[in-house]
N, C-alpha and C positions, 0 to 999 in steps of 0.2 A: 208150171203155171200156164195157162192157157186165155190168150186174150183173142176177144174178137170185136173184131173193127168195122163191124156192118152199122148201117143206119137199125135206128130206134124199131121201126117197124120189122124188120130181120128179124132183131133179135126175139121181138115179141113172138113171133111168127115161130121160132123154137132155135135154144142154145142148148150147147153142152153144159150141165148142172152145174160144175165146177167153175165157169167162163167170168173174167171179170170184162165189162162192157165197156169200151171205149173206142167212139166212132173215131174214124179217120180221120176227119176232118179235124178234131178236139185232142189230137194224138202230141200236140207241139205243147197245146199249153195243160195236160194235164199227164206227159212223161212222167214226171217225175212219183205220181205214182205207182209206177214200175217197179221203181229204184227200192222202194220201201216195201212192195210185194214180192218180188222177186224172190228176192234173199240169195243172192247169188247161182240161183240155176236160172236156166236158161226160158227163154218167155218164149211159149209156142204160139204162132199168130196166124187166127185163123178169118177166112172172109166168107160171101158165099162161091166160089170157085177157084179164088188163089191170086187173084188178078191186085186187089186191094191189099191185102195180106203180104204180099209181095215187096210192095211197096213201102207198108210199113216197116218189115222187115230190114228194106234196105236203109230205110231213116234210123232208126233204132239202133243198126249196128253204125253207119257212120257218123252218130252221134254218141257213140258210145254212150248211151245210155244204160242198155241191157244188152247181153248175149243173146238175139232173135233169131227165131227158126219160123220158116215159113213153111204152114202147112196144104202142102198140093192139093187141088181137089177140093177143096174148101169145107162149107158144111153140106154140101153136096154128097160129097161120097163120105161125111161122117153119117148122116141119114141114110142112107142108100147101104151103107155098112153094118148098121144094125145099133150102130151108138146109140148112147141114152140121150135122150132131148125132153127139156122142160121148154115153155112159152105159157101164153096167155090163152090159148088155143085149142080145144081138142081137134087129134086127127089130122095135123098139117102135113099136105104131101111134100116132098125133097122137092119141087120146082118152087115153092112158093119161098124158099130158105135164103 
């Protein structure tokens, strides 16, 4: 599972297909839909550069909510890597991410 924790405009801007959205800031009172996505594997937390994502991660894990893996690079180098990206958007270049 793959969650990403940017603001609203981010994500519009372009997410990974699969990505369930869940800004940062809304990360305490809406955990617990984790618990019930998850299903026991491990939640990968992505931001735009890893700084957020990070942070989540470390909330996550010592809240033992989910098993969380922060992903380095953010959506940054998912874009710049060739990953698949949907938004609202055609054509978003990896700075705008």
């Amino acid at each position: 599972m793959l969650l990403d924790v940017r603001e609203q405009d981010e994500w519009a801007a372009g997410h990974a297909p699969s990505a369930v959205h869940i800004p940062l800031g809304d990360l305490p009172a809406r955990a617990a839909e984790l618990t019930e996505l998850a299903d026991d594997r491990p939640v990968y937390v992505v931001c735009r550069t890893g700084g957020r994502s990070e942070r989540a991660t470390a909330w996550l894990n010592a809240a033992g909510v989910v098993d969380a893996v922060n992903i380095a690079g953010g959506m940054k180098s998912w874009a710049t890597s060739g990953h698949p990206l949907v938004g609202d958007y055609d054509d978003v270049p990896p700075e705008v991410l």
